[in-house]
C-alpha positions in Angstrom: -46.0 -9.4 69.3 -48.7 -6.9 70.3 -50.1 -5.7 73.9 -53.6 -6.7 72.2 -52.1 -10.0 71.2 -50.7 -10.5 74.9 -53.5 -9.0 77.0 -56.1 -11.3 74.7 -54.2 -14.8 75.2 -53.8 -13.8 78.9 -57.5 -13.3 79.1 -58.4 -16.4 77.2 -56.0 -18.8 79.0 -57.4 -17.3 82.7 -60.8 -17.8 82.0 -59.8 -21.8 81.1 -60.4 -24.8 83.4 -59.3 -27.3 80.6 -56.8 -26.3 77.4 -56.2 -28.6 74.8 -52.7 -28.7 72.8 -53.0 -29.4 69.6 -49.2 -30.0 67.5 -49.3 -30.9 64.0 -48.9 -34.7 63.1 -45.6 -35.7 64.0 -44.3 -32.8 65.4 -40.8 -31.3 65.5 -39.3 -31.1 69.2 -39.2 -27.5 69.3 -43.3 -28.2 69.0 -43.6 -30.1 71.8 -40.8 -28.4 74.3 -43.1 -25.4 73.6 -46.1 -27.3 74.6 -44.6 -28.6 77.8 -43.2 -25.3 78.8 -47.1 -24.0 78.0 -48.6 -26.7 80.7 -46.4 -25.9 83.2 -47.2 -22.6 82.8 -51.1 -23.8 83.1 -49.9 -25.5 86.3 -48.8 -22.9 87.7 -52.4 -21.2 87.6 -54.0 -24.9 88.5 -55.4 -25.3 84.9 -56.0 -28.5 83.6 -54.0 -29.1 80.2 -54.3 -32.0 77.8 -51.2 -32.3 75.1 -52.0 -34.3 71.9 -50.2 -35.3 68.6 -49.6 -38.0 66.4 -46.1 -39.2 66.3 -45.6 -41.7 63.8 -41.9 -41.8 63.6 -41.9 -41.7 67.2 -39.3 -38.8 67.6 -41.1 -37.1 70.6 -39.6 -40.3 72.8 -35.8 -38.5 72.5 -37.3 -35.2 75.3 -38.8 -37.9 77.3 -36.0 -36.3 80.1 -37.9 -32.8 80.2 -40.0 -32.7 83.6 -43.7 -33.5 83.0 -46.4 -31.1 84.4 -48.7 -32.9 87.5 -52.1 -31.8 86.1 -51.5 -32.9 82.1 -52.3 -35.8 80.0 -50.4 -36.8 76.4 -52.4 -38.3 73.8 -52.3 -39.8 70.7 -56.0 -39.1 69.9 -58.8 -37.3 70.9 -61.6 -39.2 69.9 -64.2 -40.0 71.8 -63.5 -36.4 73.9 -67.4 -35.6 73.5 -70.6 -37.3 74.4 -74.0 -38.1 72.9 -76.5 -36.6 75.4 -79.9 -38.5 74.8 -82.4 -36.7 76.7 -86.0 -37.9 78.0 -89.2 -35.4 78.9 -90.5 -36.9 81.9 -93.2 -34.1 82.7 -96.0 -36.5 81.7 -94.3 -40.0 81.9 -91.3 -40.8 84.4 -88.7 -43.2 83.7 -88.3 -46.3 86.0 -85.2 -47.7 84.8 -82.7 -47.8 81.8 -80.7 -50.7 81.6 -77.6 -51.4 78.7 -75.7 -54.4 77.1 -74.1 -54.8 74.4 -75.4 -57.5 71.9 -73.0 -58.6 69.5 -72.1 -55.2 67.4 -75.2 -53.8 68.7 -75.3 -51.1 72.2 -79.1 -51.8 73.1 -80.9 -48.9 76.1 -83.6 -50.6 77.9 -85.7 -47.7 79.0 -89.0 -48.6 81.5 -91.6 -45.9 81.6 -93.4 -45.8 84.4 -97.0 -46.4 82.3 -97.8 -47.4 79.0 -95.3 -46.7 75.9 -92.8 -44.5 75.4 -92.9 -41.6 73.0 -90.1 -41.4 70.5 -91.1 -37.6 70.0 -90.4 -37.2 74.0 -86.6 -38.3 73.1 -83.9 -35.6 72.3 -80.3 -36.4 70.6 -77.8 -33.8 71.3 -73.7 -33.9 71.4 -72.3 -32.5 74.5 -70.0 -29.9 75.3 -66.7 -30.5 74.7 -64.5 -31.0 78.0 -62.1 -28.4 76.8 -62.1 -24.8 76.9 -59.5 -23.8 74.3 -57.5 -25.0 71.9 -53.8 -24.1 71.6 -52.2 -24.7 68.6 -48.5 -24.9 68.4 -46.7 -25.1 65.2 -49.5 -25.7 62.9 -49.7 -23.8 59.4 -53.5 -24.8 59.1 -56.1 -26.9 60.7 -55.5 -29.9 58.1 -51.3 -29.9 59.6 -53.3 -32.0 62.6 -54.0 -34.8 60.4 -55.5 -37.3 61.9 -56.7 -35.2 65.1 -58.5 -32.9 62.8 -60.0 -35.9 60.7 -61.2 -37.2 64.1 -63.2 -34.4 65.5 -63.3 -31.8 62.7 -66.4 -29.8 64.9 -64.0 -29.0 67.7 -61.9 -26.7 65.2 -65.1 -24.8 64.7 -66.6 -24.9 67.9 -64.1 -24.0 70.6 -61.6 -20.3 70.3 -57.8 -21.0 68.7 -55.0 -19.3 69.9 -52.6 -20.1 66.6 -48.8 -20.0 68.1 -46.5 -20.4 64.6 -43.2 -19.2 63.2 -44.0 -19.9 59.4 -44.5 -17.6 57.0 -47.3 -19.6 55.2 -49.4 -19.7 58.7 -53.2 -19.3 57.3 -54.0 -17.1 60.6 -56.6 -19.8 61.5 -57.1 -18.6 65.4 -59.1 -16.4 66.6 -55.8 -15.0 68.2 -52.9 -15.7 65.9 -49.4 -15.4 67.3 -47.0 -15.8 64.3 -43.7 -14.4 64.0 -41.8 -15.8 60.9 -38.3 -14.4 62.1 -38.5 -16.5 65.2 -36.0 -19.4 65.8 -38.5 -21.4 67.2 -42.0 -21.3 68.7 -40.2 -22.2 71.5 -38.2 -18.7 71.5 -42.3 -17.4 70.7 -43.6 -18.7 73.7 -40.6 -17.7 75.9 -41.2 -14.0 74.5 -44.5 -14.2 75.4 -44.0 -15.6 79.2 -41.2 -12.6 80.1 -44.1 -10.1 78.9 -47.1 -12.1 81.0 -44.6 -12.7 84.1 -42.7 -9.5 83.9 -39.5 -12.0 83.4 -39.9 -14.4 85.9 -40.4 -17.4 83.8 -40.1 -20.7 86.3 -37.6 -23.2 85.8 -39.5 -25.6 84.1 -40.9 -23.6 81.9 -37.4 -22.4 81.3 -35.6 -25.9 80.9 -38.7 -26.7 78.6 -38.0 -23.9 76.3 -34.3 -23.9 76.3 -34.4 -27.3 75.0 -36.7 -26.4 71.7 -34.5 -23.7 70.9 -31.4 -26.0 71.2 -33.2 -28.8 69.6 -34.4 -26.4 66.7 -31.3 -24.2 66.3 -29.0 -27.9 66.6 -27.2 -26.1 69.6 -27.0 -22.7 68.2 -25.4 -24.0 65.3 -27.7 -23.6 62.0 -29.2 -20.7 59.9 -32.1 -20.7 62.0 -29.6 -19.3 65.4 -30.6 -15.6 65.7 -29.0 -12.8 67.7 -32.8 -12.8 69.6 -32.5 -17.0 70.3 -29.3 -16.6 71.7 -30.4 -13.6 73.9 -33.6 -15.4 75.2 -31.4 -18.7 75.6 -29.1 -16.2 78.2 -32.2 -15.5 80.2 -33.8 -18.8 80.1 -30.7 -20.3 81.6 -30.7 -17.2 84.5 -34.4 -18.6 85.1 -32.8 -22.1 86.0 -32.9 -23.9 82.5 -29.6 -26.3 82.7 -27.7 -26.2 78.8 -25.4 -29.2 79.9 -28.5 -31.5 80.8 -30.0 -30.5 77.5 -27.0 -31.0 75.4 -26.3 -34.6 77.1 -29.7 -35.8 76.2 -30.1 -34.6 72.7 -26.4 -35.4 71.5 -24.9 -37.8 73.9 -26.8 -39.8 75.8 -28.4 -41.5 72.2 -29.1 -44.9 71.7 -26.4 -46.9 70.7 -28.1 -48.6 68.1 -29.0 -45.2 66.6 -25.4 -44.4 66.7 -24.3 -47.5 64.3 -27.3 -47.1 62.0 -26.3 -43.1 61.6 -22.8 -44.4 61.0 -23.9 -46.8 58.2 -26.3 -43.9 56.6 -23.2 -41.2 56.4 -20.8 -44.2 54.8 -22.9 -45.0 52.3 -23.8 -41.3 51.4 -23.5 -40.0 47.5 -24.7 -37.8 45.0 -27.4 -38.1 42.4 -25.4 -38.0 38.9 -27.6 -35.3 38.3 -26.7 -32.3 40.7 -24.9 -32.2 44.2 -28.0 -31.0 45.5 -29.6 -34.3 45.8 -27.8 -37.0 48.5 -29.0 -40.4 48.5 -27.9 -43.1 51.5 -29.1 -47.2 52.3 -29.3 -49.5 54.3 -30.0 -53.0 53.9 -32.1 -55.6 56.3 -28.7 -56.8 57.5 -28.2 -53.0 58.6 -30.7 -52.5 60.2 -30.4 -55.7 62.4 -26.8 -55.6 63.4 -27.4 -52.1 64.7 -30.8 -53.4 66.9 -32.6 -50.1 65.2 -36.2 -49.5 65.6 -38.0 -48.4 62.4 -38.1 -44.5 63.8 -34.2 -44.7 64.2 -34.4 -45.1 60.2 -36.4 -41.5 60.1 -33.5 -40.0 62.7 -31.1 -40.9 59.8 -32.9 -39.0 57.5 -33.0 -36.4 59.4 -28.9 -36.3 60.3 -28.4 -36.9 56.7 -29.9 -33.5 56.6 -28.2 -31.8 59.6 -24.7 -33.2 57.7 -25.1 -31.4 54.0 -26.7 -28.0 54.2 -26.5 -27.5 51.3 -29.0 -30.3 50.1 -32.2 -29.6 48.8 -33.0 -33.5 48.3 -32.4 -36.4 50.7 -33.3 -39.9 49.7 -32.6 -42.8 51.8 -33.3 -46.2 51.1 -33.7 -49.2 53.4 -34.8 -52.4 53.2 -37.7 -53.9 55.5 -38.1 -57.2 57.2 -39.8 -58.7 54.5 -36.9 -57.5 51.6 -38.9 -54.8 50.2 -36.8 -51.5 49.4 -38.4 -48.3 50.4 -37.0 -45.0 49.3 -37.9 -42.1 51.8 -37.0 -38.9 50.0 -37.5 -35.5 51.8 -38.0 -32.4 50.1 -37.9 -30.0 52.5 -35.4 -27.8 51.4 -36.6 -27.5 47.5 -40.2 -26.1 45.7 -41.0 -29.8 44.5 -44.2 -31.4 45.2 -44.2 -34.7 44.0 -47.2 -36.6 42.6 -48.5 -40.3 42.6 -50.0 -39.8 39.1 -46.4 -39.8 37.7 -44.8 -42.3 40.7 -46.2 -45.4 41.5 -46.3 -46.8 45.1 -46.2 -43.1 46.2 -47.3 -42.0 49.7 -47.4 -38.2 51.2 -46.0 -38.7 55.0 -46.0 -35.8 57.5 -43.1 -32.7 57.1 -42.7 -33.0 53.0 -41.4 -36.4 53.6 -42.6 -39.2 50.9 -42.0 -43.2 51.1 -41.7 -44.8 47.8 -42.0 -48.9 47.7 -39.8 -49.6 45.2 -40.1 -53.3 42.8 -36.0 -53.9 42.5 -34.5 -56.7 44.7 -31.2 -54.9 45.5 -29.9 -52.0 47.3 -27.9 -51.1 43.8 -31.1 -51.5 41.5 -33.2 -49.8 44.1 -31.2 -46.5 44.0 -31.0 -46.7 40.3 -34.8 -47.2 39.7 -35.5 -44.0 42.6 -33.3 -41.8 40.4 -35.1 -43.1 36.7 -38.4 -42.2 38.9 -37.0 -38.6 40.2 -35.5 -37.6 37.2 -37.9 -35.2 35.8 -37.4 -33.6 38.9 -34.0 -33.8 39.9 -33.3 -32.2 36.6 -35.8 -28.8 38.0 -32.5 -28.4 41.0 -30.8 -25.1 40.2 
């Protein structure tokens, strides 16, 4: 990254009493490491931060161990984040009292002038200022990667500076200070860059431990394509600043839920092949699965997720379960390959966050179920080179 790019953020974040942290909707770990490791820095300069994210397959719970910054809140939502100012000119009539209630789905003000009746044209409607300063955008390709935050407040994209932190190559350069590097590891490795240059490499220990753990959690210990000479260089440094590997390692790969452990165990038995390429691996689990094991319905999306970690060389991962009320539901992540599937050829087809899409399928069986997924993916399972 640039001096400009460096000196500008500096500037931006110093002048801030409030930042708001904005990851896209159900964010990656490495997202929200490098969002902790960016309020503790905050902290450090007694700047309020506010972290906020959806998380619908409730991953983010698994760095609950990372130490929490003292002046920052974590939302799910940031509705409600700006008032409606209603303002009165009093010059020629003063205002005695104002009384509320709320009246079935009705919020009545009682305003008492002081003489006669109030003029509506002496009334003014105006939003307030938003309580934040900046926004600070971690891991987001575009404003929409928000989802529901952006559908929420829209305005607050438009009315408060970005500073765009990414490390994809399809980043839209939204901010009006875009740090993007698409040969980083991780924003994580981004941010840690970017503290050695504003600290002269005296990044704390938090920050440190923060950051170290979205490298490991994004690299899977060093171990995938995404592990760069640079990653394993910062990772060095961050663990001279304090950051503790073993801690780390025992929290993302040890120290997991039991339950987690026997689902993962049932995916990975039952994993095969479509018959149309080895590029497409399919896995289920049925409702009796999923109760032996005591798995919460976000275990099912880490089971995705290791089927993914297990076969690199996947492009398609399709895992079928069966909910409490025996419907099948095919999750199929496309991650790894160009397609874009559409509900105007699939039926019962929904979008989720990451190129991940749940199908409800009508068969009765967990045999019939993967059979009808396939008939349903064939036109594009047959596009797999």
């Amino acid at each position: 990254m640039s001096q400009s790019e460096i000196k500008q953020f500096e500037k931006l974040v110093d002048s801030s009493k409030h930042i708001l942290v904005l990851l896209p909707e159900n964010p990656r770990g490495d997202h929200f490491c490098s969002a902790l490791a960016l309020a503790h820095f905050c902290d450090l300069k007694n700047i309020k931060t506010t972290i906020a994210f959806t998380d619908p397959y409730e991953q983010i719970s698994l760095f609950e161990f990372l130490p929490q910054p003292t002046t920052t809140d974590i939302t799910h939502s940031i509705a409600g984040t700006r008032d409606l100012i209603i303002t009165f000119n009093t010059k020629y009539n003063k205002i005695l009292d104002v009384k509320t209630g709320q009246v079935d789905d009705e919020f009545k003000i009682h305003v008492t002038p002081e003489r006669g009746m109030i003029d509506s044209r002496d009334f003014s409607f105006l939003p307030g200022k938003f309580p934040y300063d900046i926004i600070i955008t971690v891991g987001a390709t575009d404003k929409e990667s928000m989802g529901q935050l952006y559908e929420e407040i829209p305005d607050i994209f438009y009315e408060l500076p970005i500073i765009n932190i990414d490390n994809k190559s399809a980043n839209e350069q939204f901010g009006q200070i875009n740090i993007v590097s698409a040969i980083a590891s991780s924003t994580s490795e981004i941010i840690g860059d970017l503290f050695e240059e504003i600290t002269n490499k005296k990044i704390s220990q938090k920050c440190a431990q923060c950051l170290l753990t979205g490298i490991i959690s994004e690299t899977h210990s060093f171990q995938n394509h995404k592990t760069t000479p640079q990653a394993m260089t910062l990772s060095s440094r961050l663990i001279e600043y304090g950051a503790d590997q073993q801690i780390i390692i025992r929290n993302l790969y040890r120290n997991l839920p039991f339950s987690l452990l026997q689902l993962w165990g049932r995916v990975m038995k039952n994993l095969t092949t479509s018959k149309y390429n080895k590029k497409t691996v399919i896995s289920s689990l049925s409702q009796q699965d999923i109760i032996q094991t005591h798995a919460k319905t976000h275990h099912i999306y880490s089971a995705l997720e290791k089927m993914k970690e297990s076969y690199p060389s996947g492009q398609i991962f399709i895992l079928i379960y069966e909910d409490e009320n025996n419907a099948f539901i095919a999750l199929i992540d496309v991650h790894r390959s160009n397609i874009v599937l559409t509900d105007s050829d699939i039926n019962n087809l929904t979008q989720l966050p990451n190129n991940i899409y749940k199908i409800i399928l009508s068969t009765k069986t967990t045999e019939t179920a993967t059979e009808e997924v396939c008939d349903l993916l064939t036109p594009y399972l047959k596009q797999l080179k």
